[in-house]
C-alpha positions as CSV (number, residue, x, y, z in Angstrom):
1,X,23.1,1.2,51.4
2,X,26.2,2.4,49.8
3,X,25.0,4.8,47.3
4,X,28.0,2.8,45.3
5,X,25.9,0.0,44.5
6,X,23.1,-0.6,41.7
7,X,22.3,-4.4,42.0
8,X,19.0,-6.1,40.6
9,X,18.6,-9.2,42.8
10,X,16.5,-12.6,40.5
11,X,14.6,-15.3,41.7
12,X,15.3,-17.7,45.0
13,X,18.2,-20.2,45.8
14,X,21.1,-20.8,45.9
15,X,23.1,-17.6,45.6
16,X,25.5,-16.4,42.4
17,X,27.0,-13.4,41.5
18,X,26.7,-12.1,37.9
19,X,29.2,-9.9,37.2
20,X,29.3,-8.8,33.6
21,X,31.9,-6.6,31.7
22,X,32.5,-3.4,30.8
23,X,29.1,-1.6,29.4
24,X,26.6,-4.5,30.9
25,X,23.5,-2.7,33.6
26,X,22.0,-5.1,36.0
27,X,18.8,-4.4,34.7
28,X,19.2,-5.0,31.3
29,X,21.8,-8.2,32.2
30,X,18.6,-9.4,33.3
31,X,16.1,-9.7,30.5
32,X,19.2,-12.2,28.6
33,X,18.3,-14.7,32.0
34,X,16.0,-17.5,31.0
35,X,17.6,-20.2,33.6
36,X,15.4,-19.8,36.9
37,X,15.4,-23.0,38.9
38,X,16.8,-23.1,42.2
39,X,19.7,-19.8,42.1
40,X,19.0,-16.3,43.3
41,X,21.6,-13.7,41.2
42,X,22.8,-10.9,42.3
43,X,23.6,-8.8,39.6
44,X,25.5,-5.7,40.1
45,X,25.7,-3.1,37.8
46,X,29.9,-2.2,37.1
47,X,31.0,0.8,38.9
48,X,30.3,3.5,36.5
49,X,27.7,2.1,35.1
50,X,23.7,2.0,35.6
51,X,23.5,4.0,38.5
52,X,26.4,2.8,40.1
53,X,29.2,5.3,40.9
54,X,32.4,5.0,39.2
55,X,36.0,4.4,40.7
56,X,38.8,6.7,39.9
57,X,41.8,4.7,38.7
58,X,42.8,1.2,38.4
59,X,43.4,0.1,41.8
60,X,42.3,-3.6,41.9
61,X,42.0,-3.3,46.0
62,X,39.0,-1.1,45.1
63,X,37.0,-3.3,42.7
64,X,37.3,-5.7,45.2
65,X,36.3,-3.8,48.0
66,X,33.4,-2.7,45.9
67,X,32.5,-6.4,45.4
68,X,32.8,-7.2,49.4
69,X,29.9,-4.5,49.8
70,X,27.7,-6.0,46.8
71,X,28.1,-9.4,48.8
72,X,28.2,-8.0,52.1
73,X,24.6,-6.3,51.1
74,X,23.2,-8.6,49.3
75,X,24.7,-12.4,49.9
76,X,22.3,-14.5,51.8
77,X,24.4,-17.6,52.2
78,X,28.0,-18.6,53.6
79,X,29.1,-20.0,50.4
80,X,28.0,-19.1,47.0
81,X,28.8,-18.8,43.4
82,X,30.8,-15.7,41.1
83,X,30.1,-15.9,37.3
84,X,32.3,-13.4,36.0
85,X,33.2,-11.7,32.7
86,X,36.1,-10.5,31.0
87,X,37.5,-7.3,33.2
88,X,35.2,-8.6,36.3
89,X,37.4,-12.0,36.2
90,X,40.4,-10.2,37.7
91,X,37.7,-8.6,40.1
92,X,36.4,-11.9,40.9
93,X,40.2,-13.7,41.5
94,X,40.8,-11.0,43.5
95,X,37.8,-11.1,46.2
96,X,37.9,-14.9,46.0
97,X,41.7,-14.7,47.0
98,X,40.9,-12.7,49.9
99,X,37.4,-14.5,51.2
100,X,38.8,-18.1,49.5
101,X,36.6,-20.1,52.5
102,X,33.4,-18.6,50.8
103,X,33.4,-19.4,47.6
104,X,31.7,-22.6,46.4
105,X,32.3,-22.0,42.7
106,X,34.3,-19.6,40.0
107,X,33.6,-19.6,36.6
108,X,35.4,-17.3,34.4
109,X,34.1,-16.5,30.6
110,X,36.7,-14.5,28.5
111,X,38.8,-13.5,31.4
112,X,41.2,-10.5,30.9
113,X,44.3,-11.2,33.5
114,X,46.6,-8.7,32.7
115,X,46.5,-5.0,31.2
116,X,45.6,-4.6,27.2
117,X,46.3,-1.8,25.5
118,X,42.9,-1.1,24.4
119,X,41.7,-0.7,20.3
120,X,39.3,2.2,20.6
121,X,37.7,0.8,17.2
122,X,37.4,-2.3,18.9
123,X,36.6,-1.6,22.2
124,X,33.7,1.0,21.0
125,X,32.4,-1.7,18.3
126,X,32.0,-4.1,21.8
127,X,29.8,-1.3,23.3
128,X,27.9,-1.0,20.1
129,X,26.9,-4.3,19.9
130,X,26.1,-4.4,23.9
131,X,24.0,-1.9,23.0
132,X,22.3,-3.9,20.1
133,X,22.0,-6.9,21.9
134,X,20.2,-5.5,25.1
135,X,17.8,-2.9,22.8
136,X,17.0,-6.1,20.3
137,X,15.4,-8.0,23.5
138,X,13.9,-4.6,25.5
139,X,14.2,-1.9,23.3
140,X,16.8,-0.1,25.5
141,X,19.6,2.0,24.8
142,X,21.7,1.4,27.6
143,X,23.9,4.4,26.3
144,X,21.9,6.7,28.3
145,X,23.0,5.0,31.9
146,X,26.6,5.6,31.7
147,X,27.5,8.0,34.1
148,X,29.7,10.4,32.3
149,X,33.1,9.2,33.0
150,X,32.2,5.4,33.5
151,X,34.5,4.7,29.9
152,X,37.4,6.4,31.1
153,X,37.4,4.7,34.0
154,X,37.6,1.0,32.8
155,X,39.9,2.3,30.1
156,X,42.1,3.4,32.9
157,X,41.6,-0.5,34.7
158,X,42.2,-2.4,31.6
159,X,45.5,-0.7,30.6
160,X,46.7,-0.8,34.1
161,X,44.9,-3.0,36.9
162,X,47.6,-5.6,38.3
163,X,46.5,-8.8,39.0
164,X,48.7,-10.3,42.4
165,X,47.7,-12.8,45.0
166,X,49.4,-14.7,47.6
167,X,48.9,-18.3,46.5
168,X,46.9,-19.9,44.0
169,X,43.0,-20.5,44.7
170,X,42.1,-23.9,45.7
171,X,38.5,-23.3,44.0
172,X,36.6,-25.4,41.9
173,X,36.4,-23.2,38.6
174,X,35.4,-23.6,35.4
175,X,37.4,-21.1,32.6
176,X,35.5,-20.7,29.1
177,X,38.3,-18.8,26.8
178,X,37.0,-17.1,23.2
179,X,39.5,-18.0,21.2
180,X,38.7,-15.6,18.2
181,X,38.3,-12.7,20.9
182,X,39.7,-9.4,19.1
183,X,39.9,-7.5,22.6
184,X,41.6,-9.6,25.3
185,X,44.1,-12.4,23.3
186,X,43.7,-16.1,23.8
187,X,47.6,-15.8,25.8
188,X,46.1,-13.5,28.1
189,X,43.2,-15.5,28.9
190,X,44.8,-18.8,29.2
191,X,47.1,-16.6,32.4
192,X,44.1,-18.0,34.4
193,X,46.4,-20.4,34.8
194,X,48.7,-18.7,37.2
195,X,45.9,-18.1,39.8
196,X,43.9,-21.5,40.1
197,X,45.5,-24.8,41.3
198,X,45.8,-27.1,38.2
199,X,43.7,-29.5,40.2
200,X,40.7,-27.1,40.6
201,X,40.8,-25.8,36.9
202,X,38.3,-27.0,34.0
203,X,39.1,-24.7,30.8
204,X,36.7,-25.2,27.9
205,X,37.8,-23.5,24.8
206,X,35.4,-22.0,22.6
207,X,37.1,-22.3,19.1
208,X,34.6,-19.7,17.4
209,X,33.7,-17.4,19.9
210,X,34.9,-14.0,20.0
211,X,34.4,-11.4,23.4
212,X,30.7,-11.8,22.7
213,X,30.8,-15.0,24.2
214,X,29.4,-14.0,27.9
215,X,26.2,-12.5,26.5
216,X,25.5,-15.3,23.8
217,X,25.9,-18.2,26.1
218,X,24.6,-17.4,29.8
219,X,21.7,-19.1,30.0
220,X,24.1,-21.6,29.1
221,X,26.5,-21.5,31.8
222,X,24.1,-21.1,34.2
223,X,22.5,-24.0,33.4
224,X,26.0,-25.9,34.7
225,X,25.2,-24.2,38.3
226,X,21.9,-26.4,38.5
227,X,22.0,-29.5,40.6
C-alpha cells in the first residue's frame, strides 16, 4: 500500500467515499457515523493528516492523484458514491472529471471552488471546534495526529489550488451550501455551478448553517444515499 494512505473502511454495501475537510482523521470521522444499512465508506484521512503523508503545494493534479490511489486501493465496485467537504469538493470535481463513467453520485457540503485568502482566527477557531466535537464523542484530541506540516499544507491549497476541467460533469449531485459560513462565502460556494450541468444539480441551502455544517449533519446526508 502506498504509505500515502490512512483510510478506515465501515460496514458492507454499496460503496461511498467520505472525504472530510481540513483537520477531520478517518478514525475519528468515524465515531460521528450512526447510518449503517446497506453502504461500505471509505474514509480516508486528508493528506497530512492522521497518518497520512502530506503534499507539498497546491497542485490539484496531486490531490486527485491521491484520491485515484484511495479508490484504486480500496473501491470494490465499478460505480460508487463521493461525499465530500469543503476543500475535498474541489478534490472530488476534480477525480470525478477525470473518471466521470464511475461515479454514481456527488454530493458536495460547503464546497470551497476557488482560493480564500484564509482568516487565521477563523480558520484555527474551525480546528478548535473539530477538535471539540471529535473529543466530546471519544475523548480524543485529534491535535496530536497532525503531522507537523499538515496546516501549512492546506493553507498553501486553499489560497492557491485552481479548480479547471474540460466540460461540465454530467453527474447526479446534490450541493448543500452554509450560508452563514465565515470561512468559504456563500459566492464561492454557489461556483459549483460552473462544474455540474444545470440538469444534474440539486442545491439545498442551509440558511443557518455556518462551515460546521458537514460534521452536524452526516448522518443526515447519508441517510439520502439509502435506497
Amino acid at each position: 500500500m502506498n504509505n500515502r494512505l490512512d483510510v478506515t473502511i465501515l460496514g458492507q454495501g454499496k460503496d461511498v467515499v467520505i472525504l472530510g475537510g481540513a483537520s477531520t482523521v478517518s478514525s475519528e470521522l468515524v465515531n460521528l457515523i450512526k447510518v449503517n444499512s446497506n453502504l461500505r465508506y471509505i474514509i480516508p484521512s486528508l493528506p497530512g493528516f492522521g497518518y497520512s503523508n502530506q503534499i507539498l503545494g497546491n497542485n490539484l493534479d496531486d490531490y486527485s492523484d491521491w484520491l485515484s490511489d484511495i479508490i484504486i486501493e480500496n473501491v470494490k465496485q465499478n460505480k460508487f458514491t463521493i461525499i465530500a467537504n469543503s476543500m475535498s469538493a474541489a478534490i472530488a470535481i476534480k477525480y470525478a472529471s477525470e473518471h466521470e463513467s464511475r461515479i454514481n453520485k456527488l454530493v458536495l457540503v460547503s464546497p470551497l471552488m476557488a482560493p480564500i485568502t484564509i482568516n487565521l482566527k477563523l480558520f484555527v477557531d474551525t480546528l478548535k471546534f473539530n477538535a471539540w466535537y471529535f473529543s466530546s464523542i471519544e475523548n480524543i484530541n485529534v491535535f496530536k495526529r497532525f503531522k507537523p506540516m499538515g496546516l501549512i499544507s492546506i493553507a498553501k491549497f486553499v489560497g492557491g489550488f485552481q479548480l479547471s476541467i474540460n466540460s461540465k460533469l454530467k453527474i447526479d449531485t446534490k450541493v448543500h451550501i452554509s450560508k452563514k459560513d465565515q470561512i468559504v462565502s456563500f459566492t464561492n460556494q454557489l461556483m459549483v455551478k460552473n462544474f455540474i450541468e444545470e440538469t444534474d444539480l440539486s442545491i439545498k441551502i442551509h440558511e443557518e448553517a455556518d462551515h460546521s455544517l458537514f460534521l452536524k449533519n452526516m448522518n443526515e446526508f447519508l441517510l439520502d444515499l439509502i435506497e
